[in-house]
C-alpha positions as CSV (number, residue, x, y, z in Angstrom):
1,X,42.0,-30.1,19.2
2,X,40.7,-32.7,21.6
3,X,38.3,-35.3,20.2
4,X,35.4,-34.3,22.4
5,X,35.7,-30.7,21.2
6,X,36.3,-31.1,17.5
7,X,32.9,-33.8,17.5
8,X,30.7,-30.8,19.5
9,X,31.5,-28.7,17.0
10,X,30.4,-30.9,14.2
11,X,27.2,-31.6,15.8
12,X,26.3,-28.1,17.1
13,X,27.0,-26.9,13.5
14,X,23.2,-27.3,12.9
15,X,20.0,-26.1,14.5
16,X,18.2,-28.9,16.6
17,X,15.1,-29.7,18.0
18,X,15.7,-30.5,22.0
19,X,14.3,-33.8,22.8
20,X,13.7,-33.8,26.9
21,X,13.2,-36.9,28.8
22,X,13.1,-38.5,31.8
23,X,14.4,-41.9,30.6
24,X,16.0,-43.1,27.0
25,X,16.8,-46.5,26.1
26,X,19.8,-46.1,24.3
27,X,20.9,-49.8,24.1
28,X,19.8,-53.0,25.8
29,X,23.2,-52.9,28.4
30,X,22.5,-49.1,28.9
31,X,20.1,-49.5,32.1
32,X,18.8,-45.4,31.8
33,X,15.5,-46.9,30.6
34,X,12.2,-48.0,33.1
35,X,9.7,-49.1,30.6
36,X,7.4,-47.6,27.4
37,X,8.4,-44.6,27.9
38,X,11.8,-44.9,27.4
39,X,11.6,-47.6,24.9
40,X,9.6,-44.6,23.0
41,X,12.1,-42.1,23.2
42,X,14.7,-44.4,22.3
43,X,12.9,-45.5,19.3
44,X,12.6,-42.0,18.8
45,X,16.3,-41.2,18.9
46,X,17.3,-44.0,16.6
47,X,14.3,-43.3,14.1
48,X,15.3,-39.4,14.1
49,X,19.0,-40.2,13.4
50,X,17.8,-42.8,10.4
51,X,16.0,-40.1,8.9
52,X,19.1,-37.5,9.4
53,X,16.5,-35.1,11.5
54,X,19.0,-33.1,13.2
55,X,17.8,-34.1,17.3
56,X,20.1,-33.7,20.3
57,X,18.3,-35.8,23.5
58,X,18.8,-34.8,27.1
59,X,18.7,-37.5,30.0
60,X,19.7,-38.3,33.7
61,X,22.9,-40.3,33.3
62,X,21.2,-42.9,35.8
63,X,24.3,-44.5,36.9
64,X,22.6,-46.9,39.4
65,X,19.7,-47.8,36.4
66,X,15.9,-48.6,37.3
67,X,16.2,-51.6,39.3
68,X,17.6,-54.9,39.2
69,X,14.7,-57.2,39.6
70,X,15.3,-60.7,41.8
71,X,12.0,-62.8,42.3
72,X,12.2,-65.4,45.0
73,X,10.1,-69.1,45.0
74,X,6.7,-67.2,45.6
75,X,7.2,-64.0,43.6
76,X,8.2,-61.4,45.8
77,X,10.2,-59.0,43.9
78,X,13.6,-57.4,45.8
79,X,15.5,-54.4,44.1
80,X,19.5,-53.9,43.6
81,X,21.1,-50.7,41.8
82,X,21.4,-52.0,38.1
83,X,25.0,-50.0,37.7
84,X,26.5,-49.0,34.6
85,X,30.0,-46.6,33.8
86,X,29.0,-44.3,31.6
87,X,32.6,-44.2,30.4
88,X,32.2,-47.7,28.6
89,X,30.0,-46.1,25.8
90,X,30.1,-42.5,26.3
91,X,32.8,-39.3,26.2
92,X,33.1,-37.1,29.3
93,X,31.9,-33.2,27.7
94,X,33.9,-30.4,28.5
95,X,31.4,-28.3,30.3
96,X,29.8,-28.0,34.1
97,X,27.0,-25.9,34.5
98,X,25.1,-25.5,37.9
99,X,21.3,-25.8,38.9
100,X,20.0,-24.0,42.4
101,X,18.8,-26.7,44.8
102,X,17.9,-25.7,48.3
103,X,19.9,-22.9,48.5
104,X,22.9,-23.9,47.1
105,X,24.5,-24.8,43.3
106,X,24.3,-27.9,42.5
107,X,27.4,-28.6,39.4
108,X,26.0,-30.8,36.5
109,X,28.5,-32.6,34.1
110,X,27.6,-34.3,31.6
111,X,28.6,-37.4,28.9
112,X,27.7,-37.5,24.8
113,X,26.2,-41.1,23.5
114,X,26.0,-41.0,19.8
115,X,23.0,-42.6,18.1
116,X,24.2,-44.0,14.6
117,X,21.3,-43.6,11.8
118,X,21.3,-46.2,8.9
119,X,23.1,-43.7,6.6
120,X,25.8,-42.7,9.1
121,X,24.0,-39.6,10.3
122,X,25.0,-38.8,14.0
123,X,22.4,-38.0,16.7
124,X,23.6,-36.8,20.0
125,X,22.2,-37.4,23.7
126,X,23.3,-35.7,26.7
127,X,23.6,-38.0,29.6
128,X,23.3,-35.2,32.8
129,X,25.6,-36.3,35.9
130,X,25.6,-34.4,38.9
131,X,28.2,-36.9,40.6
132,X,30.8,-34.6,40.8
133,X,33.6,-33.8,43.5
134,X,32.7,-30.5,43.9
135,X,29.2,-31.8,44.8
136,X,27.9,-32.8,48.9
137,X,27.9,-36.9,48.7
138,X,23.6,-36.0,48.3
139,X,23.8,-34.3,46.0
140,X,26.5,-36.5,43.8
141,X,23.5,-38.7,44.2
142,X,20.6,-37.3,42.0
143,X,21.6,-38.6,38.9
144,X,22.2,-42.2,39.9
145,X,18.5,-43.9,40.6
146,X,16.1,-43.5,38.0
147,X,12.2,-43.1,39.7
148,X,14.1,-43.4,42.6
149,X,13.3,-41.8,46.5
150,X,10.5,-39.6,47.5
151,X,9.3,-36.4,45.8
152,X,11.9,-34.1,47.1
153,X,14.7,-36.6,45.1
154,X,12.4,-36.6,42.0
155,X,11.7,-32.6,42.0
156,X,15.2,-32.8,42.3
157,X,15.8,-35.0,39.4
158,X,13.2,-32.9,37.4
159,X,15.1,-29.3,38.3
160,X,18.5,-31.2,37.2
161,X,16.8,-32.4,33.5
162,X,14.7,-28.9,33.0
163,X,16.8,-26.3,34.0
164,X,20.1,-28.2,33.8
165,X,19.5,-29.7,30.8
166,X,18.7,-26.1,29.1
167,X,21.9,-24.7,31.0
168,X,24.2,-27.6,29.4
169,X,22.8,-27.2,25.9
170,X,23.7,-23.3,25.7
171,X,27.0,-24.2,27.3
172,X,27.9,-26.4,24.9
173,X,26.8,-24.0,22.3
174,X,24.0,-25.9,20.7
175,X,21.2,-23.9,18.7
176,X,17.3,-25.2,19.3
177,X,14.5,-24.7,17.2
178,X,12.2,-26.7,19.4
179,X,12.0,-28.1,23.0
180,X,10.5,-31.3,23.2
181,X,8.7,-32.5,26.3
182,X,8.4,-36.3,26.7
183,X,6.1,-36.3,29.3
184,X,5.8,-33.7,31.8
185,X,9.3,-34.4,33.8
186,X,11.5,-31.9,31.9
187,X,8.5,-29.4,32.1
188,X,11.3,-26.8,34.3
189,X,12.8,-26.1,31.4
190,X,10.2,-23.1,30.6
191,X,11.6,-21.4,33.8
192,X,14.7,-20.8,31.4
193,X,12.9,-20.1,28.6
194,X,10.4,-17.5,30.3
195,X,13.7,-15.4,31.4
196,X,15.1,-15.4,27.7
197,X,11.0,-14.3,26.5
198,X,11.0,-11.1,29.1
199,X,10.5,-8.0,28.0
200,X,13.5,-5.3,28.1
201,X,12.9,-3.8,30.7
202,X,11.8,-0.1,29.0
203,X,8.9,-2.2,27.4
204,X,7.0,-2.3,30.8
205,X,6.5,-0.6,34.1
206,X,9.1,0.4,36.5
207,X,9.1,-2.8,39.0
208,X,7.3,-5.0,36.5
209,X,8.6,-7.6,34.3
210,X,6.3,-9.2,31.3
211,X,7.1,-12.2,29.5
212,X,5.8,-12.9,25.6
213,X,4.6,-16.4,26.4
214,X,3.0,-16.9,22.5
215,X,6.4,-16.7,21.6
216,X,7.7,-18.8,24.4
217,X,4.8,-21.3,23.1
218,X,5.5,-21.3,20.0
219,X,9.3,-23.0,20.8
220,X,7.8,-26.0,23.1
221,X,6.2,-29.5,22.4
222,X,4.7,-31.5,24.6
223,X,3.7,-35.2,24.5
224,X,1.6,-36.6,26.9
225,X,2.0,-40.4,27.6
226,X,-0.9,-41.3,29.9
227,X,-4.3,-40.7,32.3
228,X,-3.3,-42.4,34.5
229,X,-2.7,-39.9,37.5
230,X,-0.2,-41.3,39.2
231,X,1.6,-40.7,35.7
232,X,1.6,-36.8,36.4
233,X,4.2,-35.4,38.9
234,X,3.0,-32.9,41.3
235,X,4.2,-30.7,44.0
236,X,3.4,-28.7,47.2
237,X,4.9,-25.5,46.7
238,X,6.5,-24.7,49.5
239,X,8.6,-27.8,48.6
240,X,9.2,-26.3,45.1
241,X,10.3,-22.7,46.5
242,X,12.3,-24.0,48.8
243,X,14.5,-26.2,46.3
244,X,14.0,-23.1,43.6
245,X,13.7,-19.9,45.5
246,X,11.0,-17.2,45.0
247,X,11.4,-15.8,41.2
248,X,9.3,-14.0,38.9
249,X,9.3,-16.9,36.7
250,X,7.8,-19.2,39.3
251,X,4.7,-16.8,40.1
252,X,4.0,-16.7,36.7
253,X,3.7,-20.7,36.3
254,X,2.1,-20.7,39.4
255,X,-0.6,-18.3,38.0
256,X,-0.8,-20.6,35.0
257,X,-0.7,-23.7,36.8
258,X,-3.4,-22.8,40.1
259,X,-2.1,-22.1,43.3
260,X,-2.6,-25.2,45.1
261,X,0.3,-27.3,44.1
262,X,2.9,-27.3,40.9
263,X,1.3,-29.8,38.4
264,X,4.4,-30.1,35.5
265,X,1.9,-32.1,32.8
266,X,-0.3,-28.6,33.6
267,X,3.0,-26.4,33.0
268,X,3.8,-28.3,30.1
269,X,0.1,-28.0,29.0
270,X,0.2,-24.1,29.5
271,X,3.4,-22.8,27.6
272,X,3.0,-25.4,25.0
273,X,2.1,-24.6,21.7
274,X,1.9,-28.3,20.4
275,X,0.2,-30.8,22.5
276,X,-0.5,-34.7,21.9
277,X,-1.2,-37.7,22.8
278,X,0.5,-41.1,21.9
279,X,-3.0,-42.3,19.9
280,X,-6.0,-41.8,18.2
281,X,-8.2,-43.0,21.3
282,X,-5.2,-41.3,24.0
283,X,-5.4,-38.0,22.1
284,X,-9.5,-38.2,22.4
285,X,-9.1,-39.0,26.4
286,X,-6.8,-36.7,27.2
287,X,-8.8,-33.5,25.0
288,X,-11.7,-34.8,27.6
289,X,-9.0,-34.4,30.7
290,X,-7.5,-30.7,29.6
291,X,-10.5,-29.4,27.3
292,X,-8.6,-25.8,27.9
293,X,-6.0,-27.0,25.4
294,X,-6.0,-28.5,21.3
295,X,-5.0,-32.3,22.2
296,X,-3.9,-33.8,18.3
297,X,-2.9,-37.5,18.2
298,X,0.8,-39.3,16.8
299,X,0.3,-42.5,17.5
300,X,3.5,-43.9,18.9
301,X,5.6,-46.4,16.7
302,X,8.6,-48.6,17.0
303,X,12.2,-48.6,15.3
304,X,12.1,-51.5,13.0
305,X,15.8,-52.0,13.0
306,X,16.0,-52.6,17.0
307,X,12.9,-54.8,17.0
308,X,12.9,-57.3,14.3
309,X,14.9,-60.9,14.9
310,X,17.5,-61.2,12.5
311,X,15.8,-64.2,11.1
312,X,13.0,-61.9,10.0
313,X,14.9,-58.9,8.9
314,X,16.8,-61.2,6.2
315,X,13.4,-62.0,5.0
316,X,12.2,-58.4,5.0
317,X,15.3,-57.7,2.9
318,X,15.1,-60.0,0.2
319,X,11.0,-59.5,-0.2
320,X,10.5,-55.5,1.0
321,X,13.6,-53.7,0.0
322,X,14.3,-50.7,1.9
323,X,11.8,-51.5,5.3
324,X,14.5,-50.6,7.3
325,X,14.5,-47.1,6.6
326,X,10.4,-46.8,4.8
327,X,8.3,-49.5,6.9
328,X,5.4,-49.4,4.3
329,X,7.3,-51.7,2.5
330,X,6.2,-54.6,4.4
331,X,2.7,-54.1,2.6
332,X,4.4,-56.5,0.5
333,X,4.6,-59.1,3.3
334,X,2.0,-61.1,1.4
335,X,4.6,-62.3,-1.5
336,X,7.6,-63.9,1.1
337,X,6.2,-67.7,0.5
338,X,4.8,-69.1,3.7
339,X,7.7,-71.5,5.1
340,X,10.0,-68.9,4.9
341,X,7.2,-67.0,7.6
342,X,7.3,-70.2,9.4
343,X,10.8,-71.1,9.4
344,X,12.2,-67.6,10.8
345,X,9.5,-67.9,13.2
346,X,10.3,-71.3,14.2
347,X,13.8,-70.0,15.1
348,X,12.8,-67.3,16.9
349,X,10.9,-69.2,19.1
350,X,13.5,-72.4,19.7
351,X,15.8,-69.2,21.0
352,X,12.8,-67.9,23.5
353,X,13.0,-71.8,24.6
354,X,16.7,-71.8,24.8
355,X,15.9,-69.0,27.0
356,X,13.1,-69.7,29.2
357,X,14.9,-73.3,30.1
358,X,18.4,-71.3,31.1
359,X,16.8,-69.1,33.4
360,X,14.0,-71.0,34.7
361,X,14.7,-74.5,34.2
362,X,11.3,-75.3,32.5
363,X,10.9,-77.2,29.3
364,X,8.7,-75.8,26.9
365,X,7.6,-77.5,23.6
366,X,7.9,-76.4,20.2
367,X,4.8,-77.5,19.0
368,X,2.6,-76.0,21.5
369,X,1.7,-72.2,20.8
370,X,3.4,-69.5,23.5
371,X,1.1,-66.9,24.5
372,X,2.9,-63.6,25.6
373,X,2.5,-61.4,28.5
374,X,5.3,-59.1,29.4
375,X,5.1,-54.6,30.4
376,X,5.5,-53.1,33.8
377,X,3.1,-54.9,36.3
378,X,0.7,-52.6,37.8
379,X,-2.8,-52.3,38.5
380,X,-4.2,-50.8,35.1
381,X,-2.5,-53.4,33.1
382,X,-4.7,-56.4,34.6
383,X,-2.1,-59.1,34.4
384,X,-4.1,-61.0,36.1
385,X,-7.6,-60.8,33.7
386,X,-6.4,-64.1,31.8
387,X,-6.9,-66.0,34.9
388,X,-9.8,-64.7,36.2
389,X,-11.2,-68.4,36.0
390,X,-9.0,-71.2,36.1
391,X,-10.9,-73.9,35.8
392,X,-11.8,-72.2,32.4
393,X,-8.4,-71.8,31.4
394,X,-7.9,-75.5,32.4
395,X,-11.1,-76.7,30.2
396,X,-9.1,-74.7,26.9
397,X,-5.6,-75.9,27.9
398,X,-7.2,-79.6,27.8
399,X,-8.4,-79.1,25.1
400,X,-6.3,-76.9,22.9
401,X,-2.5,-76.9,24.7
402,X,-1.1,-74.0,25.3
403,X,2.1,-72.2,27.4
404,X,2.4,-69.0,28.7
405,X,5.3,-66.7,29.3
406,X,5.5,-63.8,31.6
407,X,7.6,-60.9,32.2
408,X,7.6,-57.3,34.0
409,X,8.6,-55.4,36.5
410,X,6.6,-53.3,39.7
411,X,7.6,-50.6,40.3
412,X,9.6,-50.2,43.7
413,X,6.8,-48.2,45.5
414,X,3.8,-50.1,43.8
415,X,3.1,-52.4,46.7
416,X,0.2,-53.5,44.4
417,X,2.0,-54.3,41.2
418,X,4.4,-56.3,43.8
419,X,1.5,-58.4,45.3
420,X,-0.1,-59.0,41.4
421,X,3.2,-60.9,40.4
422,X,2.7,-62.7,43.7
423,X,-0.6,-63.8,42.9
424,X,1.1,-64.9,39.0
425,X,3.0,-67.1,40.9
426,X,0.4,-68.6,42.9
427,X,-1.6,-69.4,39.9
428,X,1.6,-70.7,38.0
429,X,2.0,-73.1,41.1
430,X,-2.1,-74.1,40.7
431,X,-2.1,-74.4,36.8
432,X,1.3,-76.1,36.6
433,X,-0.3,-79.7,36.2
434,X,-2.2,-78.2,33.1
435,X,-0.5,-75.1,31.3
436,X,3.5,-74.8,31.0
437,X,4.1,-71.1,32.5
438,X,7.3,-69.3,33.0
439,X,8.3,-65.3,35.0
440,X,11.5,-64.3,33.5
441,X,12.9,-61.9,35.7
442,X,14.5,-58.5,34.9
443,X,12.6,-57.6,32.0
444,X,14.7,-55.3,29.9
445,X,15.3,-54.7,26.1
446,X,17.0,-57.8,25.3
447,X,14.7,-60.4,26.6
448,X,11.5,-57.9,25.2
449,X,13.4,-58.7,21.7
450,X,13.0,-62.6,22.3
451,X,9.8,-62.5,23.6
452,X,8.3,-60.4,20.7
453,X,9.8,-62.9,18.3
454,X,10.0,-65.8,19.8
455,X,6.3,-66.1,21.2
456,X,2.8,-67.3,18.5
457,X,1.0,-64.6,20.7
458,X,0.8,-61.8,21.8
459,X,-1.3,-60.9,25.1
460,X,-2.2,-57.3,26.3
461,X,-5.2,-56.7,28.3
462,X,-5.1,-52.9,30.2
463,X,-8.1,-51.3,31.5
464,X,-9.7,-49.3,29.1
465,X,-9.1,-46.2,28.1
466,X,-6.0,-46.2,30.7
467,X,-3.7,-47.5,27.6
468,X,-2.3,-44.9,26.0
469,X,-0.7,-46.5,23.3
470,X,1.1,-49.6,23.9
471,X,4.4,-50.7,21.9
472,X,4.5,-54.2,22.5
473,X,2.2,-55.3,20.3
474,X,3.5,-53.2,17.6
475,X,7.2,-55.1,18.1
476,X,5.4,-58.5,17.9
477,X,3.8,-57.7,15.1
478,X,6.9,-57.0,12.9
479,X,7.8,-60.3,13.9
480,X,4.8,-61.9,12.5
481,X,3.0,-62.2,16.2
482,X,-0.4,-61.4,16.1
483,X,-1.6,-59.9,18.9
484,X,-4.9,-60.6,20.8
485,X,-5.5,-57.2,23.1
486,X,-8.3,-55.2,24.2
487,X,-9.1,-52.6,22.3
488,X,-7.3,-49.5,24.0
489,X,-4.4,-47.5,22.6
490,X,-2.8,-48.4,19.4
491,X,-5.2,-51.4,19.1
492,X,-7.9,-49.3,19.1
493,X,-6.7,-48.2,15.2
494,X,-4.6,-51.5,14.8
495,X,-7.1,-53.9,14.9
496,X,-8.0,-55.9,11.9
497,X,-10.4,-58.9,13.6
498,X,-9.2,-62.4,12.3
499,X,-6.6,-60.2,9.7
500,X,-3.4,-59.1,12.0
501,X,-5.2,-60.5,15.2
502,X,-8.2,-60.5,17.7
503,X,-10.1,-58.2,19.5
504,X,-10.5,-58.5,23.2
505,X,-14.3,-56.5,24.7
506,X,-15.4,-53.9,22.7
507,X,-13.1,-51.5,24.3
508,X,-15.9,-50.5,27.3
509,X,-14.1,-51.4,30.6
510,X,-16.1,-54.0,31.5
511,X,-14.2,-56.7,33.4
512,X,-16.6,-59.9,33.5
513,X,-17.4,-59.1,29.8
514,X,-13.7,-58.6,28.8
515,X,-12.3,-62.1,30.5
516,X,-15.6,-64.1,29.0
517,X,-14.5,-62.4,25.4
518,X,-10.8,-63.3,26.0
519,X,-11.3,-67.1,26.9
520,X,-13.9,-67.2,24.1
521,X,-11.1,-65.7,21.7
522,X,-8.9,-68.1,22.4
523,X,-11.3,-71.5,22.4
524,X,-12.9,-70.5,19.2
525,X,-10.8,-68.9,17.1
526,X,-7.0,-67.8,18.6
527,X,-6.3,-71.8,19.3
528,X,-7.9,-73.8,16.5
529,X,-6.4,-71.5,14.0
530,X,-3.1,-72.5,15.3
531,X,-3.7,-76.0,15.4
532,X,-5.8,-77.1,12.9
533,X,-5.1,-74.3,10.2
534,X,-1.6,-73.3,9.8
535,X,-2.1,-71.7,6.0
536,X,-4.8,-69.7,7.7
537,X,-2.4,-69.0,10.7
538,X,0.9,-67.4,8.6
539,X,-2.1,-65.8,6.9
540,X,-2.7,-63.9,10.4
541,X,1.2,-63.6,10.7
542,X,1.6,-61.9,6.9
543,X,-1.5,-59.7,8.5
544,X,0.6,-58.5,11.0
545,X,3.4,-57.5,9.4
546,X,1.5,-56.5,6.6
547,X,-1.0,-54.4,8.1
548,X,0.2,-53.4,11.3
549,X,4.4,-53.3,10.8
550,X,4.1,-50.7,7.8
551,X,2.3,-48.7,9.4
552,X,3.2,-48.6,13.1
553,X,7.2,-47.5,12.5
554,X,9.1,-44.9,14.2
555,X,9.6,-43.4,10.9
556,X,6.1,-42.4,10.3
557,X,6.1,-41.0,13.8
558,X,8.8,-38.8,13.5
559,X,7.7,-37.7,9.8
560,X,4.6,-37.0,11.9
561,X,6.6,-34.8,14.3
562,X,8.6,-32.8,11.7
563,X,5.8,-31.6,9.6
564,X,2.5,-31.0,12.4
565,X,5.5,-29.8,15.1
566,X,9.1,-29.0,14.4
567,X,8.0,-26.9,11.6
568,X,4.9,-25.4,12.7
């Protein structure tokens, strides 16, 4: 028996929850991964796997990645395909199922990555390819840019991971307990599932065809990742019937959805049983945005085994046995003595150095604290808020020295987000007589690692209550990196003031309010601490781990998920 055969077999032994999205970051050199949201369902792969909860995930192969991010001397950002052969880590599956698109079938192949747990356990994800020979050169193309083209590419994309992805599970004979929906991309798949909940066709009237959606409900998930609109893919309908066809199925979604245009977070919403959002404060926001429909809140976590430096993780062995797997260990953060904090710290952040100097030539200094700042740069994220006032930020840099790092990507189409990191670099250029700051470019899962460790602290400052969680600051935090945020997302429940970090603004939205609080943060209490009290700093650092590391896991997530969800 071939390889490939005899290992589907062993995974498709057991029943599985379906785990849909758009983008998974399976490993740092596996580009099929934009931002959060992948990182998320990455983390929730790997967690899943750890805790042997039998999981298969479904993805777009993405062999041409996000982006490839080149910033010239002023900032302008310019994209190349960041390519990847899925051969290298991946086996070729021995099935081809096919998708209707415009009129025509569309043949879908696909690849098995195997996530690994800490006990051996073996997760699958199915990597959807639709670059095939039998395929039009278009076509072969759907499966290669990740976000990328215009809406008739991405309904594309979305037809190929809903209905494909449901066609290649039963063709590879896997047996599902539950469909997960991250986010509303993969929201197609209930056009499948509304054909396998009709009625026989003697339980209805002659012509008409019923479906038994509470059943059909009672199969999906769906999680919800922001409120931010342009989050939410919608589209005309005439664009949708044309790629689809007219069915059945279809007019019923459309009947649930309104007739204006296909909303998929709205078709999620509707033949969802389970619905929530990614926090405490999310889940509130988004029961005030869809008050037709129970919101509950998971507040996302982070895989500790991805995100902790190894300096750390040695540390977290000796002093928390079994953190790896059970996070609420590091409670017990409080007993590793304080230079050990301080010494794997230290290393971490000579590497970040190492780093920044390689790839941008600058020469940052040990002793001086590293603020933080690195997610996807767009509008909501307010990059720019630390430097509303720079001659403020030049009074506190004379006074208290600090450095700043920077990293993130714009999205190719976010003109906005691409003029924000040209405005960073104009204000690097102003403030560079006073405050040491660095853009690395092509932000990606590696240099996220460093800069979580490596950095004293971390910066996060979105536009309240557009957040919806946030993992960044949960990944610094296992490092011992406090973080110093606005109170949105996981912060919102994180936050222990002058504990595991520092509150910026009380969480209202208001921006004068929430730059004045930031630079008063960091003058008074943020900068001093560091330099003139480090007992009472690693104090901060044990606070993070302690408080926010135990808690904030993956693990606890997907415990979350199995009881309230998978089981329900």
């Amino acid at each position: 028996m071939l390889p490939q055969f005899r290992l589907i077999g062993d995974l498709t032994r057991e029943e599985r929850v379906a785990y849909f999205s758009m983008e998974i970051a399976l490993a740092p050199a596996i580009p099929t991964y934009a931002g959060g949201l992948g990182i998320l369902a990455g983390d929730t792969v790997r967690a899943a796997a750890d805790l042997e909860t039998p999981l298969v995930g479904v993805t777009l192969v993405s062999r041409a990645g996000y982006f490839h991010q080149t910033l010239d001397a002023e900032g302008r950002q310019s994209e190349s395909p960041d390519t990847w052969d899925p051969s290298s880590s991946s086996m070729r599956l021995p099935a081809s199922v096919a998708v209707p698109i415009d009129g025509r079938e569309v043949w879908l192949g696909s690849w098995l990555y195997v996530v690994e747990g800490c006990t051996g356990y073996k997760q699958p994800v199915i990597l959807l390819d639709t670059d095939m020979p039998i395929n039009s050169p278009e076509d072969r193309e759907i499966t290669h840019y990740l976000y990328g083209g215009d809406a008739n590419y991405r309904l594309k994309q979305e037809i190929v991971l809903g209905i494909g992805g449901m066609r290649m599970l039963e063709a590879l004979g896997f047996r599902i307990r539950k469909y997960h929906m991250n986010e509303g991309h993969s929201s197609l798949l209930t056009l499948p599932l509304l054909q396998r909940f009709a009625y026989p066709p003697q339980d209805v009237h002659a012509g008409e065809i019923a479906y038994d959606i509470p059943r059909l409900r009672e199969t999906c998930v769906f999680t919800t990742h922001t409120p931010v609109s342009s989050g939410h893919d919608q589209f005309p309908y005439d664009m949708v019937e044309h790629a689809l066809g007219d069915s059945p199925e279809l007019g019923i979604v459309r009947k649930l959805n309104g007739q204006n245009q296909l909303n998929l977070t709205h078709v999620a919403l509707s033949l969802s049983e389970f619905v929530n959002g990614v926090a405490k404060r999310h889940a509130e926001v988004s029961q005030k945005l869809y008050p037709d429909y129970q919101v509950h809140a998971v507040t996302n976590g982070i895989h500790p085994g991805t995100w902790c430096h190894p300096r750390f993780a040695e540390l977290f062995t000796a002093y928390a046995p079994g953190w790896y797997h059970e996070s609420a260990a590091l409670i017990r953060a409080d007993r590793i003595p304080d230079e050990s904090i301080w010494d794997a710290h230290y290393a971490a952040k000579l590497e970040l150095i190492e780093r920044v100097a390689a790839e941008t030539g600058m020469s940052f200094k040990p002793e001086i604290p590293i603020l933080g700042f690195a997610r996807r740069m767009t509008a909501y994220k307010r990059p720019d808020l630390l430097f509303a006032d720079l001659e403020k930020l030049k009074a506190i840099a004379k006074h208290y020295p600090f450095q700043l790092v920077l990293a993130g990507k714009a999205h190719p189409h976010d003109y906005q987000g691409k003029q924000l990191i040209e405005q960073l670099y104009r204000h690097m250029r102003e403030l560079a007589p006073h405050i040491a700051i660095a853009y690395l470019p092509n932000y990606n899962m590696e240099k996220a690692l460093a800069l979580v460790s490596g950095v004293d602290v971390w910066l996060n400052t979105p536009l309240p209550p557009l957040e919806a969680s946030g993992t960044s600051g949960m990944k610094a935090a296992l490092n011992g990196i406090p973080s110093l945020s606005v109170l949105d997302g996981w912060w919102s429940e994180g936050c222990i003031e002058d504990v595991n970090g520092w509150a910026i603004g009380d969480g209202t939205s208001i921006e004068d309010s929430d730059s004045h609080s930031l630079y008063d943060k960091l003058e008074n209490k943020v900068l001093p601490l560091y330099y003139e009290d480090r007992p009472g700093w690693i104090h901060v650092m044990k606070g993070a781990i302690g408080k926010s590391a135990s808690f904030f896991s993956a693990h606890r997530m997907m415990r979350r998920y199995v009881v309230e969800a998978y089981l329900r």
